[in-house]
mmJSON file of the N, C-alpha and C atoms, coordinates in Angstrom:
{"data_MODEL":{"atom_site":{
"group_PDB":["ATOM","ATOM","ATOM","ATOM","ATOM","ATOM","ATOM","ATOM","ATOM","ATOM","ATOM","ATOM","ATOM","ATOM","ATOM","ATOM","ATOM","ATOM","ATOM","ATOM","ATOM","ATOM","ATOM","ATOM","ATOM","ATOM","ATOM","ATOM","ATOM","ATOM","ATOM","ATOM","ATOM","ATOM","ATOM","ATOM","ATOM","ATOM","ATOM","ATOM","ATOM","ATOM","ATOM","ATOM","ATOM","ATOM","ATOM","ATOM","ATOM","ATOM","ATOM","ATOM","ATOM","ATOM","ATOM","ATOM","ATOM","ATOM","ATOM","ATOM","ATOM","ATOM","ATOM","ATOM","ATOM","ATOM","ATOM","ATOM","ATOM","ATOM","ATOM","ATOM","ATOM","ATOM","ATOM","ATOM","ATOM","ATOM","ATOM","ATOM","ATOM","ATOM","ATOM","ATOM","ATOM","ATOM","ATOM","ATOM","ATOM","ATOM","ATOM","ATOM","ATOM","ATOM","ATOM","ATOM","ATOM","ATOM","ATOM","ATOM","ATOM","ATOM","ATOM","ATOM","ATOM","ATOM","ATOM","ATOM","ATOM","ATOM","ATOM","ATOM","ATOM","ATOM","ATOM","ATOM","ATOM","ATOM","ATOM","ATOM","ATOM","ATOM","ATOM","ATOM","ATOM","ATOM","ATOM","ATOM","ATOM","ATOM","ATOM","ATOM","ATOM","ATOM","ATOM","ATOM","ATOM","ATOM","ATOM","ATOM","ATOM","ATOM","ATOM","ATOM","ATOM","ATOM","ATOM","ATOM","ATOM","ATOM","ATOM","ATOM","ATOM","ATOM","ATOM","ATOM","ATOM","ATOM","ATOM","ATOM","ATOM","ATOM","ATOM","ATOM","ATOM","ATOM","ATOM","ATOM","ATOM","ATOM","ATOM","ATOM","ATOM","ATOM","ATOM","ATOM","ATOM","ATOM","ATOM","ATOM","ATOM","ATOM","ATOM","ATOM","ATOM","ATOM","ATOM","ATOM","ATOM","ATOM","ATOM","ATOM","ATOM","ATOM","ATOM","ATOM","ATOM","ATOM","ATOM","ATOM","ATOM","ATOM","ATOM","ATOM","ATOM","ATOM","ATOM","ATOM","ATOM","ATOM","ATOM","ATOM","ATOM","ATOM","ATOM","ATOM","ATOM","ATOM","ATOM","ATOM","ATOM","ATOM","ATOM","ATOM","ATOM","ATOM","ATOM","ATOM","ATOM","ATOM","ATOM"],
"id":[1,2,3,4,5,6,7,8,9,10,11,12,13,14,15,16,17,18,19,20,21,22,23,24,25,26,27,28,29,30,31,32,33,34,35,36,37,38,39,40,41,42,43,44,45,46,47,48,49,50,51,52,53,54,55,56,57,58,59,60,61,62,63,64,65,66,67,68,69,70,71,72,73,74,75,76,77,78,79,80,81,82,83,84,85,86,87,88,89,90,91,92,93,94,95,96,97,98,99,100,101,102,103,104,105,106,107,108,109,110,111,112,113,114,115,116,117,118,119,120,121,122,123,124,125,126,127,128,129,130,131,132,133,134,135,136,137,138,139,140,141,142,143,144,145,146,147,148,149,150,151,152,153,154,155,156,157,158,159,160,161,162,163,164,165,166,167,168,169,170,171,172,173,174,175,176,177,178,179,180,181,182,183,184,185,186,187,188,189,190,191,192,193,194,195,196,197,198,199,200,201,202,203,204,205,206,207,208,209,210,211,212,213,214,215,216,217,218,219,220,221,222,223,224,225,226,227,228,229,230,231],
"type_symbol":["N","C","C","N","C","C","N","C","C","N","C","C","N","C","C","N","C","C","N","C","C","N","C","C","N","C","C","N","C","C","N","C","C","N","C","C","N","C","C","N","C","C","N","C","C","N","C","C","N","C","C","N","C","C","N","C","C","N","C","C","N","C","C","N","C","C","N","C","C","N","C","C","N","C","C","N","C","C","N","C","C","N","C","C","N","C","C","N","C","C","N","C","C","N","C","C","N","C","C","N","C","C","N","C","C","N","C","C","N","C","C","N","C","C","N","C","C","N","C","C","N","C","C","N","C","C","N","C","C","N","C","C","N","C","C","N","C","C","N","C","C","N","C","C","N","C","C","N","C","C","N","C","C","N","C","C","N","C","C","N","C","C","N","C","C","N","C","C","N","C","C","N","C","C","N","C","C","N","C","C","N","C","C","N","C","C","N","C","C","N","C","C","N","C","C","N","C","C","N","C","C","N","C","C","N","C","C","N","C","C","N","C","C","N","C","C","N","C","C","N","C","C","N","C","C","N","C","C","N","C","C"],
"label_atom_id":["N","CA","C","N","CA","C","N","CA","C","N","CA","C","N","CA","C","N","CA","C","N","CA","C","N","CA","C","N","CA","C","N","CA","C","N","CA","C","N","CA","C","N","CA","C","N","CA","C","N","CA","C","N","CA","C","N","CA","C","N","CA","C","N","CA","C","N","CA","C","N","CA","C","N","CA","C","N","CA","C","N","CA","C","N","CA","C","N","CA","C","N","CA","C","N","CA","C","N","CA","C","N","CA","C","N","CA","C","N","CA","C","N","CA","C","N","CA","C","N","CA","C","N","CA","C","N","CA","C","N","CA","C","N","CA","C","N","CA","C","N","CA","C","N","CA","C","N","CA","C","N","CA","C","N","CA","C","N","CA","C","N","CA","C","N","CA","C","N","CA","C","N","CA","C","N","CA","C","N","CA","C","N","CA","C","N","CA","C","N","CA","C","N","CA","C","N","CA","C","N","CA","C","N","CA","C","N","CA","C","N","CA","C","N","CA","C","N","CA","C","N","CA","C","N","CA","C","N","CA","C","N","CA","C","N","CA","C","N","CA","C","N","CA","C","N","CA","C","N","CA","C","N","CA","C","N","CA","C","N","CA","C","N","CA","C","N","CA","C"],
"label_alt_id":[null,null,null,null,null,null,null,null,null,null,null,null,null,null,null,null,null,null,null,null,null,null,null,null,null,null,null,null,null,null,null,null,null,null,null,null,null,null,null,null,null,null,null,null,null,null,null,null,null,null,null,null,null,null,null,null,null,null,null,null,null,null,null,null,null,null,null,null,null,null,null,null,null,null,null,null,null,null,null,null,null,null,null,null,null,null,null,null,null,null,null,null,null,null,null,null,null,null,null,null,null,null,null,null,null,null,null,null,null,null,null,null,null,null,null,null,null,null,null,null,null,null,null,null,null,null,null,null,null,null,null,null,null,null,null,null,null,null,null,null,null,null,null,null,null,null,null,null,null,null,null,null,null,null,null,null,null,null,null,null,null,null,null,null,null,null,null,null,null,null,null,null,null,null,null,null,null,null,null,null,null,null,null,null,null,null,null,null,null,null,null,null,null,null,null,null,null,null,null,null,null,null,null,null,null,null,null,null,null,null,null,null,null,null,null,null,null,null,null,null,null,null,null,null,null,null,null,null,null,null,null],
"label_comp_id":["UNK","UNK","UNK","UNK","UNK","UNK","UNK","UNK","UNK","UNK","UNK","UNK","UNK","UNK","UNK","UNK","UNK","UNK","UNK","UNK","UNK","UNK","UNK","UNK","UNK","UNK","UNK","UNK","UNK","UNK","UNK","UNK","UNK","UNK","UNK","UNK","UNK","UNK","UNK","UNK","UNK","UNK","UNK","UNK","UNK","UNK","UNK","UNK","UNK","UNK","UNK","UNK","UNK","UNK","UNK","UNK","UNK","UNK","UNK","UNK","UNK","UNK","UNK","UNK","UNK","UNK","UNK","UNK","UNK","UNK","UNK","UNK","UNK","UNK","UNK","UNK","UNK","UNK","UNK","UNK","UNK","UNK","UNK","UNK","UNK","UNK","UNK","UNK","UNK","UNK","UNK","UNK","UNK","UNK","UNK","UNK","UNK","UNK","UNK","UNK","UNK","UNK","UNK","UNK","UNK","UNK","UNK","UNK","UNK","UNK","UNK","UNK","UNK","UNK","UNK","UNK","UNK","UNK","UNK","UNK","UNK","UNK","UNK","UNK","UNK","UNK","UNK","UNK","UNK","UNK","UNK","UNK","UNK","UNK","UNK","UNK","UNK","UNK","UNK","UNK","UNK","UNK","UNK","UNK","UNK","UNK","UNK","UNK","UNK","UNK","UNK","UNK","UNK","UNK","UNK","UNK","UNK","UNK","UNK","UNK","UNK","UNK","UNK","UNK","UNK","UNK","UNK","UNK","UNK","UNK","UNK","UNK","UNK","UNK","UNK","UNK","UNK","UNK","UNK","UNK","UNK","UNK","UNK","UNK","UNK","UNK","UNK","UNK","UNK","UNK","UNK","UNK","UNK","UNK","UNK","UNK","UNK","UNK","UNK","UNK","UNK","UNK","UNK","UNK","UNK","UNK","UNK","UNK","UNK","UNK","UNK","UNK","UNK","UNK","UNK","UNK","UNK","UNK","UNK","UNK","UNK","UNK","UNK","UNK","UNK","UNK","UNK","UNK","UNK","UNK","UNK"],
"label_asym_id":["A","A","A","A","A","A","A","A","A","A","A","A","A","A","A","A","A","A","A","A","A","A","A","A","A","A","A","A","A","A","A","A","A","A","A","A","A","A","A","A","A","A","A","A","A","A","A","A","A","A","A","A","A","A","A","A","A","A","A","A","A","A","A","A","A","A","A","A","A","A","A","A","A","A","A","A","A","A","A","A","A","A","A","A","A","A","A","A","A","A","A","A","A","A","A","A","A","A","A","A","A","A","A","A","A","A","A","A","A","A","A","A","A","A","A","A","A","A","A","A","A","A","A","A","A","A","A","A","A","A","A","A","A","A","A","A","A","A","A","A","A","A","A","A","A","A","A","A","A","A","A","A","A","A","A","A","A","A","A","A","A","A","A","A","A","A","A","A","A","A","A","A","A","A","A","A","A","A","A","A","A","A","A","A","A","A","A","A","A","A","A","A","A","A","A","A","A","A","A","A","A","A","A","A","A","A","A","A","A","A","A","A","A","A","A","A","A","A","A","A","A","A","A","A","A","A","A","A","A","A","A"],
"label_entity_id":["1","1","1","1","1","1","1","1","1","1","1","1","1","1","1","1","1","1","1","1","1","1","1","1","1","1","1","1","1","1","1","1","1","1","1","1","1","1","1","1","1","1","1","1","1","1","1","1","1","1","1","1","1","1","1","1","1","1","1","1","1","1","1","1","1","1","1","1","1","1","1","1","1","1","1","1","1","1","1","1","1","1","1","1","1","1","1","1","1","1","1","1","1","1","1","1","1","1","1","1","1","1","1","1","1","1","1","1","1","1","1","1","1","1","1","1","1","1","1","1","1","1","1","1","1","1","1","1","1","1","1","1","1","1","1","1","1","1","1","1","1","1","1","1","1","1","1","1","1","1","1","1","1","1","1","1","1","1","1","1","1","1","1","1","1","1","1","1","1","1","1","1","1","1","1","1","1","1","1","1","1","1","1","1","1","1","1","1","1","1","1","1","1","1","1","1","1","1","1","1","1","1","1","1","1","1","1","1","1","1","1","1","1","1","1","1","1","1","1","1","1","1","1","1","1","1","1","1","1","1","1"],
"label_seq_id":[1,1,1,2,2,2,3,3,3,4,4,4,5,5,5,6,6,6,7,7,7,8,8,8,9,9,9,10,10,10,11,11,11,12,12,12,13,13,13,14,14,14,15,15,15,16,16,16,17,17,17,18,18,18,19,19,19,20,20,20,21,21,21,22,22,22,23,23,23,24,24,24,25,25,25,26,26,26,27,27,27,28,28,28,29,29,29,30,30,30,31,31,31,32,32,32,33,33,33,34,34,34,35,35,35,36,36,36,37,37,37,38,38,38,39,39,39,40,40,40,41,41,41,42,42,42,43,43,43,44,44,44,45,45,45,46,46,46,47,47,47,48,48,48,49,49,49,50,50,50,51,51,51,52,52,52,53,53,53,54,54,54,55,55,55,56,56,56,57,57,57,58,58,58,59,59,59,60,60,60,61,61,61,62,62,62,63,63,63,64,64,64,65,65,65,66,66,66,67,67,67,68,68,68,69,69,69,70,70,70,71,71,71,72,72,72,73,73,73,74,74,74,75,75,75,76,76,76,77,77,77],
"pdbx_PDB_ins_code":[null,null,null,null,null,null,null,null,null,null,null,null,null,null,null,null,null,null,null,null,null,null,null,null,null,null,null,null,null,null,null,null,null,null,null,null,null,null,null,null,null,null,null,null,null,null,null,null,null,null,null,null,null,null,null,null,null,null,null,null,null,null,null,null,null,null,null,null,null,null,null,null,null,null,null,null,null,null,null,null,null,null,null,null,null,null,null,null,null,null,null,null,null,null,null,null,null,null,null,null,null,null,null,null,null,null,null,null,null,null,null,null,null,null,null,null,null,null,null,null,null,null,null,null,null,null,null,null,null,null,null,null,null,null,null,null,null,null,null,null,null,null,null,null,null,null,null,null,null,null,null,null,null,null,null,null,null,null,null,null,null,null,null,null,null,null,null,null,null,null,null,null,null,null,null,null,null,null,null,null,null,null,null,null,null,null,null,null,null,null,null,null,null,null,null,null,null,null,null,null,null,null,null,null,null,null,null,null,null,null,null,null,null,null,null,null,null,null,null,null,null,null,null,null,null,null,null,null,null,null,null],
"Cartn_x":[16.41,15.979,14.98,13.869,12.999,13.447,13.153,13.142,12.722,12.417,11.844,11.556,10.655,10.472,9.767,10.544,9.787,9.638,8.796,7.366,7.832,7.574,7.13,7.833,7.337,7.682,8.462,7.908,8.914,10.331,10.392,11.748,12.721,12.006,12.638,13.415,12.035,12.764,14.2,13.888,14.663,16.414,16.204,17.131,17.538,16.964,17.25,15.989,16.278,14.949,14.611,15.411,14.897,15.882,15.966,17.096,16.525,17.558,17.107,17.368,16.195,16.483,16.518,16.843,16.877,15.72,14.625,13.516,12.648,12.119,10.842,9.145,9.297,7.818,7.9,6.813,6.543,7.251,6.641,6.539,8.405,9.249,10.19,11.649,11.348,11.384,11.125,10.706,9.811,11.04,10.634,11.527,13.047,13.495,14.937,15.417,14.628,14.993,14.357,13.256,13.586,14.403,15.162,15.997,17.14,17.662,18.58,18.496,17.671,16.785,15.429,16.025,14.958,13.576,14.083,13.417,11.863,12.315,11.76,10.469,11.503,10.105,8.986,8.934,8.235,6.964,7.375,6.494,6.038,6.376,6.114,4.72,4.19,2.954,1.998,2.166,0.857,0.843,1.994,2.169,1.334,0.573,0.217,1.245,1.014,2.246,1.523,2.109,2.32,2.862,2.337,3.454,2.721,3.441,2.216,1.05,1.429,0.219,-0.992,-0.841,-1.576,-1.472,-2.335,-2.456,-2.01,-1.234,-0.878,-0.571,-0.904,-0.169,0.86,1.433,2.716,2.67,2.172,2.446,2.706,2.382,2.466,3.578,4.107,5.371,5.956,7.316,7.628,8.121,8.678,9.322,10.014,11.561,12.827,12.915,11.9,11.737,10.506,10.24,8.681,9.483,8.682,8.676,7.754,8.242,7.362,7.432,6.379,6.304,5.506,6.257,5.772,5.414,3.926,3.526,2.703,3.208,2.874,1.569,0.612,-0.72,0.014,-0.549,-0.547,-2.305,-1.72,-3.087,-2.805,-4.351,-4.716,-4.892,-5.483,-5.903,-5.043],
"Cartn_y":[8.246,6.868,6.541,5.498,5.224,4.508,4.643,3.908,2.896,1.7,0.672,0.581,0.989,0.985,-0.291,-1.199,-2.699,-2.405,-3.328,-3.193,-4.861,-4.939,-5.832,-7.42,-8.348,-9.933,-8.937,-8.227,-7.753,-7.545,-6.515,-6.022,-7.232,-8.212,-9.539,-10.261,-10.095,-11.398,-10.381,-8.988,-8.056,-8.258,-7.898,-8.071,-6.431,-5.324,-3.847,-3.928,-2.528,-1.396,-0.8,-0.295,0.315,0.49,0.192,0.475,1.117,1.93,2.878,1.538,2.154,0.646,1.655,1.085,1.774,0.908,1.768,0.805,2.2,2.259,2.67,2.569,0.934,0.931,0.166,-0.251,-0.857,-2.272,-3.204,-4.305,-4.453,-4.05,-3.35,-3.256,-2.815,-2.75,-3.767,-4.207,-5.561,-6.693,-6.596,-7.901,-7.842,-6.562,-6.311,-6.824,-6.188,-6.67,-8.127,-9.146,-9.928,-11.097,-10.81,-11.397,-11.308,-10.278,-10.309,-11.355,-10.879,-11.883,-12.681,-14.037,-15.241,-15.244,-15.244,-14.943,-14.015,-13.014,-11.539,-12.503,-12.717,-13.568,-14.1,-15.274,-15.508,-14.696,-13.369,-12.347,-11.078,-10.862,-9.895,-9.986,-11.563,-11.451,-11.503,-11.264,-11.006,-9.556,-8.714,-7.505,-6.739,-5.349,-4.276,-3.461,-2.742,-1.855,-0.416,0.293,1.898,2.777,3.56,5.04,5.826,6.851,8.326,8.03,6.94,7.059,5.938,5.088,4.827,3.772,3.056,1.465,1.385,0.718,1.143,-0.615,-0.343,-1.909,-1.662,-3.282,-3.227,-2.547,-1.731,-1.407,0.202,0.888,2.099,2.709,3.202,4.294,5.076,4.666,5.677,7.039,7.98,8.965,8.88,9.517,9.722,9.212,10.172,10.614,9.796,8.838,8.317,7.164,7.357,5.615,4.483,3.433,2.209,1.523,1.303,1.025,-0.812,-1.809,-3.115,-3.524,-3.722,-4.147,-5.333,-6.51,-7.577,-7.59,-8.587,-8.796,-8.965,-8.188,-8.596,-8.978,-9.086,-9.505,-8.406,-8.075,-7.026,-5.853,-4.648,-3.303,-2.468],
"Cartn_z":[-9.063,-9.205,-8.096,-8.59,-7.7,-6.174,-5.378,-3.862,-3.668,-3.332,-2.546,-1.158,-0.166,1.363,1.442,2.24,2.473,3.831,3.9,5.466,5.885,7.548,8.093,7.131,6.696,6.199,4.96,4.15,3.644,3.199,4.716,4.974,5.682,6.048,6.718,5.553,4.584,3.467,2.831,2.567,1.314,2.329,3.91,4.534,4.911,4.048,3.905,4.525,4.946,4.787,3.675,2.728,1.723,0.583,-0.788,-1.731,-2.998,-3.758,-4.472,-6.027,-7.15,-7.761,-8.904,-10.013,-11.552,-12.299,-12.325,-12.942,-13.281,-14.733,-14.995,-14.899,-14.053,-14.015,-12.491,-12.087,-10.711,-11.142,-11.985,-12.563,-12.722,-13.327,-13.385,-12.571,-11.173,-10.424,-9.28,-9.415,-8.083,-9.396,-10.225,-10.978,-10.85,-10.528,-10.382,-8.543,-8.093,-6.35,-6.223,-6.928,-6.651,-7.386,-8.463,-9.052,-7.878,-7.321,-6.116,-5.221,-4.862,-3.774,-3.424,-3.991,-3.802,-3.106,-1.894,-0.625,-0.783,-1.223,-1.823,-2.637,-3.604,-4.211,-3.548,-2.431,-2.414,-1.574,-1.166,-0.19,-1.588,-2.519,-3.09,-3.902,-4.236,-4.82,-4.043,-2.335,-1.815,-1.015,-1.479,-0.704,-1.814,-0.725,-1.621,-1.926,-2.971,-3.503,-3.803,-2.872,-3.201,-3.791,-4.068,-4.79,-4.377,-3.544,-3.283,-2.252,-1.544,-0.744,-1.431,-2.401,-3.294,-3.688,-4.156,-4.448,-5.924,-6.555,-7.805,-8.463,-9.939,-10.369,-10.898,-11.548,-12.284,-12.894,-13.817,-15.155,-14.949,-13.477,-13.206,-13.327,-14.159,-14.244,-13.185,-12.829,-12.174,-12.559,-11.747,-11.522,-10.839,-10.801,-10.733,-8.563,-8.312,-7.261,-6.453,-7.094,-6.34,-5.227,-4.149,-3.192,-3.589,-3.805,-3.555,-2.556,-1.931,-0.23,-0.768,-0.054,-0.228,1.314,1.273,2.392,2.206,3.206,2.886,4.219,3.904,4.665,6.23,6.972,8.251,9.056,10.564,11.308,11.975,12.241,13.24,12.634,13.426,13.298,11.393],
"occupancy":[1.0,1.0,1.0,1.0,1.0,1.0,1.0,1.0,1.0,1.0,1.0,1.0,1.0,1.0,1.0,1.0,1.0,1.0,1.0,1.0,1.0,1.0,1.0,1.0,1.0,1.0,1.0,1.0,1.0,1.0,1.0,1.0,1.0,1.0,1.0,1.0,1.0,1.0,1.0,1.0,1.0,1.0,1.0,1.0,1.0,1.0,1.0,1.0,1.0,1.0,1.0,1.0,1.0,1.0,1.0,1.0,1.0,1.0,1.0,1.0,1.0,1.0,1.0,1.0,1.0,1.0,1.0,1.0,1.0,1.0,1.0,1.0,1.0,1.0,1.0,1.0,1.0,1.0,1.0,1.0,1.0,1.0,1.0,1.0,1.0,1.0,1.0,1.0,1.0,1.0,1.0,1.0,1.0,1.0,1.0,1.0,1.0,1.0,1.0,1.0,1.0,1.0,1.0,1.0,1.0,1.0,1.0,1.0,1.0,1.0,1.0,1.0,1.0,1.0,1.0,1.0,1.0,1.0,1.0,1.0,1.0,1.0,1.0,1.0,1.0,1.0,1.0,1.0,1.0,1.0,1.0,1.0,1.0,1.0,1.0,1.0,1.0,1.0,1.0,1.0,1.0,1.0,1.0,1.0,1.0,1.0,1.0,1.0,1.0,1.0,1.0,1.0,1.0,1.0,1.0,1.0,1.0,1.0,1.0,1.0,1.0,1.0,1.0,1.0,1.0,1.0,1.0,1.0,1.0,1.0,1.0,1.0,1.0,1.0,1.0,1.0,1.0,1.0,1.0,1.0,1.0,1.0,1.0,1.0,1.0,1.0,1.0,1.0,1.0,1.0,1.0,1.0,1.0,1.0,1.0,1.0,1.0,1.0,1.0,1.0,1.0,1.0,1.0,1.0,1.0,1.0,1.0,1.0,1.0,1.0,1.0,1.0,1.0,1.0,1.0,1.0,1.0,1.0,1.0,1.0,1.0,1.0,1.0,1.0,1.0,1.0,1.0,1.0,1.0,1.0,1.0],
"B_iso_or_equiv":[0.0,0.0,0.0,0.0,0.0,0.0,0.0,0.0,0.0,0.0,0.0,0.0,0.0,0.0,0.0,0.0,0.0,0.0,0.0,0.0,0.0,0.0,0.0,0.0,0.0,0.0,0.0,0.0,0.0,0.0,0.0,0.0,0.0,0.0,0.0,0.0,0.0,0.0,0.0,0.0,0.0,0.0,0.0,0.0,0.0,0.0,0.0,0.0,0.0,0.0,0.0,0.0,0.0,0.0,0.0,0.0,0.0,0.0,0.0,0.0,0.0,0.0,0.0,0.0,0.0,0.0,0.0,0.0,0.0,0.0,0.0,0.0,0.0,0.0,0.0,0.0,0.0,0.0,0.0,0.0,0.0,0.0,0.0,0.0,0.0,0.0,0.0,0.0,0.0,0.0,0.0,0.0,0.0,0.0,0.0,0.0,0.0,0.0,0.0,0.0,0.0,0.0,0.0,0.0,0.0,0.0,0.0,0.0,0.0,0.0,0.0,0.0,0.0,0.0,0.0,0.0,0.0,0.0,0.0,0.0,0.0,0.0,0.0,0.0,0.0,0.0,0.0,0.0,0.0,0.0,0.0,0.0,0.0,0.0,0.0,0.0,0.0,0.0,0.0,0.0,0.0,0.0,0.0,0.0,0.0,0.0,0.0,0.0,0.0,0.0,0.0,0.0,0.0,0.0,0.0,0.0,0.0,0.0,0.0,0.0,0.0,0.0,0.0,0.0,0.0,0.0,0.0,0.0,0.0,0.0,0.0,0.0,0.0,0.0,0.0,0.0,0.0,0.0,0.0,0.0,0.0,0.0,0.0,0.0,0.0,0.0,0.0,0.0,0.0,0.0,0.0,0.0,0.0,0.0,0.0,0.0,0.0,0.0,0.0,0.0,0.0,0.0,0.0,0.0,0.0,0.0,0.0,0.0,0.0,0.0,0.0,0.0,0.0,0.0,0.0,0.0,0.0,0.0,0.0,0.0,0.0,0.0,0.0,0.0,0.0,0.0,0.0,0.0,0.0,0.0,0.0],
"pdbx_formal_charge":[null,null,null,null,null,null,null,null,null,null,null,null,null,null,null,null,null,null,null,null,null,null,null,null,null,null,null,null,null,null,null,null,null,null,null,null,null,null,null,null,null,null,null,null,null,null,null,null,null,null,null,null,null,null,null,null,null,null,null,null,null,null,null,null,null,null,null,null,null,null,null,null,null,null,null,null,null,null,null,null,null,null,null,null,null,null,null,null,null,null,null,null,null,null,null,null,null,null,null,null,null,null,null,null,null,null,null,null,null,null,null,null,null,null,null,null,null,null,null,null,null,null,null,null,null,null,null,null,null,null,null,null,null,null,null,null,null,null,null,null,null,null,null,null,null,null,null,null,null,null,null,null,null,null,null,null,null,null,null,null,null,null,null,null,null,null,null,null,null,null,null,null,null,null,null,null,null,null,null,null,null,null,null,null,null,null,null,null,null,null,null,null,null,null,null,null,null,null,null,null,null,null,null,null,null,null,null,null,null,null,null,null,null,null,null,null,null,null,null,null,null,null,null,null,null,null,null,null,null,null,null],
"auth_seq_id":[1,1,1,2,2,2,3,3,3,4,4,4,5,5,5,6,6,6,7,7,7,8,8,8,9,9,9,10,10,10,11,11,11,12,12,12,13,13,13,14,14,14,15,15,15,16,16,16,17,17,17,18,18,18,19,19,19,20,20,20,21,21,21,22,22,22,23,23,23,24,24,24,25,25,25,26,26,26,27,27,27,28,28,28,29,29,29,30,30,30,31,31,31,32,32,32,33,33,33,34,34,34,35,35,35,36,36,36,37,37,37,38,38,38,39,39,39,40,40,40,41,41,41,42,42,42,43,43,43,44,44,44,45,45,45,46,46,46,47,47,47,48,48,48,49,49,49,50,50,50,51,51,51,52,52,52,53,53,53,54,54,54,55,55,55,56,56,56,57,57,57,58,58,58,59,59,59,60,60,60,61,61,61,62,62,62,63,63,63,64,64,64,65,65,65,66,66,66,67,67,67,68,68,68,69,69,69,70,70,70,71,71,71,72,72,72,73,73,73,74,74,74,75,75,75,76,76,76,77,77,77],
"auth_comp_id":["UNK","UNK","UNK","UNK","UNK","UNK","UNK","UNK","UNK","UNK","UNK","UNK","UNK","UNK","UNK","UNK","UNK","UNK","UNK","UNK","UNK","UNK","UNK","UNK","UNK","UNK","UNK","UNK","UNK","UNK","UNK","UNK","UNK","UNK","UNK","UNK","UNK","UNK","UNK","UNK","UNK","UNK","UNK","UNK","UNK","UNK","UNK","UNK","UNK","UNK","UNK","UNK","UNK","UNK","UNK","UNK","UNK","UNK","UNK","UNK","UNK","UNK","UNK","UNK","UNK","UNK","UNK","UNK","UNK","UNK","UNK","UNK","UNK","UNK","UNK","UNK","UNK","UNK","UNK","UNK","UNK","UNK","UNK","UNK","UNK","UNK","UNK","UNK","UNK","UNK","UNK","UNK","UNK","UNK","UNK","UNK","UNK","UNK","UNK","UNK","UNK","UNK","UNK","UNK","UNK","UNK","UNK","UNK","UNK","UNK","UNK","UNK","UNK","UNK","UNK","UNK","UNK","UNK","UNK","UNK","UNK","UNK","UNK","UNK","UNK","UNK","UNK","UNK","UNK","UNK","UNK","UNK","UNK","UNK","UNK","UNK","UNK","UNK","UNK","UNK","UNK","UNK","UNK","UNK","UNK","UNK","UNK","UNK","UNK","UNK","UNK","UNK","UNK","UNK","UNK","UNK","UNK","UNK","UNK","UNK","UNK","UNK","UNK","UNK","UNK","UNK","UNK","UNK","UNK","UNK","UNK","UNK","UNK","UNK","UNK","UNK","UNK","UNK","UNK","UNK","UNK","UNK","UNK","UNK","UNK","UNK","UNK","UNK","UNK","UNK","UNK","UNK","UNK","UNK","UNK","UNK","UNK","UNK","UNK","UNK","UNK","UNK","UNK","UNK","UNK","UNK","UNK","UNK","UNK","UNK","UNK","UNK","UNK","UNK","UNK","UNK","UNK","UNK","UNK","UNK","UNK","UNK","UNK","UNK","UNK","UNK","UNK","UNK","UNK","UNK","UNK"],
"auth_asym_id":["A","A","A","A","A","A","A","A","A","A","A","A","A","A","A","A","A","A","A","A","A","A","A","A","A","A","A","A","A","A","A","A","A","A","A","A","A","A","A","A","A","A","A","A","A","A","A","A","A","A","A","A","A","A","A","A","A","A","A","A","A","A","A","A","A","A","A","A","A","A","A","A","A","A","A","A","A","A","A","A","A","A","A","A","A","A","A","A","A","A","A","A","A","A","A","A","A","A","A","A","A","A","A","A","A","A","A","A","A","A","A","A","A","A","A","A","A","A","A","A","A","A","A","A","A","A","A","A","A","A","A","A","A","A","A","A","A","A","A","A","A","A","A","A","A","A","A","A","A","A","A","A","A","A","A","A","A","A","A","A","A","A","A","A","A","A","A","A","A","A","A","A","A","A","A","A","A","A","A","A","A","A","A","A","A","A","A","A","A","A","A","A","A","A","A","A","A","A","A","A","A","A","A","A","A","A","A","A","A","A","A","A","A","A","A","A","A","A","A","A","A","A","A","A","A","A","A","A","A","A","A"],
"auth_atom_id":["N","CA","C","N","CA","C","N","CA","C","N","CA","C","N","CA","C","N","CA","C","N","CA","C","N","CA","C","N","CA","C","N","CA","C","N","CA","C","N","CA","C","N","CA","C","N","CA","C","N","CA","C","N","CA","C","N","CA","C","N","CA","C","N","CA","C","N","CA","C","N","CA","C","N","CA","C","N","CA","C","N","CA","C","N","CA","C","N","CA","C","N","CA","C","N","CA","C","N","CA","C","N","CA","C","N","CA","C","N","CA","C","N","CA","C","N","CA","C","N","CA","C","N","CA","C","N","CA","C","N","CA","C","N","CA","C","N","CA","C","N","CA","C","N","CA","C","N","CA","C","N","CA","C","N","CA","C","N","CA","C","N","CA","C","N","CA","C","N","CA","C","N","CA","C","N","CA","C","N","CA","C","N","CA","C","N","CA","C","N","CA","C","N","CA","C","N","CA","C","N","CA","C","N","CA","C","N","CA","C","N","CA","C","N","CA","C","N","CA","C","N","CA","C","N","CA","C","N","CA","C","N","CA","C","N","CA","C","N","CA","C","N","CA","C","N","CA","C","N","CA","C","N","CA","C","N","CA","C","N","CA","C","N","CA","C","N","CA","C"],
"pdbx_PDB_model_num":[1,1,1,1,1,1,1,1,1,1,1,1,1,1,1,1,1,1,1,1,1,1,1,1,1,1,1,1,1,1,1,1,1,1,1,1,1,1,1,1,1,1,1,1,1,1,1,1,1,1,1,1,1,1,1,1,1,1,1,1,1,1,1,1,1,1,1,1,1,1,1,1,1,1,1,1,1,1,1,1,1,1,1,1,1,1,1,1,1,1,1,1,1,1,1,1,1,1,1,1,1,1,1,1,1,1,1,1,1,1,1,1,1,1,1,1,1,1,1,1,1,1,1,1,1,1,1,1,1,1,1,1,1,1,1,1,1,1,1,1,1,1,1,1,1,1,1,1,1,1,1,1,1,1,1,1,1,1,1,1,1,1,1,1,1,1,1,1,1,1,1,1,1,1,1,1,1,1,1,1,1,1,1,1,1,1,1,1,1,1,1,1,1,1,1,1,1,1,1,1,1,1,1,1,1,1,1,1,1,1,1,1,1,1,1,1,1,1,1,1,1,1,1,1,1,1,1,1,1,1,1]
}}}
């Protein structure tokens, strides 16, 4: 099952560092952790979202084994 790695405002709002979710797509997935958690919501539509190193949208399919890394805008370098 896919991973979730939350970053920075992120990982503040999710309260984890990282949870394994049962979802086939990005879109999927992001709707399952933030139905959990409210909070989540309101940081997830301005975070970029990864898989692989990679900028990816909702509709991107996962694999069993992929990370999605949610990183929300920061300041600086």
């Amino acid at each position: 099952m896919p991973t979730i790695r939350y970053w920075a405002g992120a990982k503040a709002a999710a309260g984890v560092e990282s949870e394994v979710v049962e979802a086939d797509s990005v879109t999927a997935a992001l709707q399952q952790v933030t139905a959990a958690r409210p909070a989540l919501g309101q940081v997830v539509p301005h975070c970029a979202v990864l898989v692989g190193g990679r900028r990816v949208e909702g509709d991107h399919t996962l694999a069993p084994d992929d990370v999605i890394e949610l990183l929300p805008p920061f300041a600086g370098g």
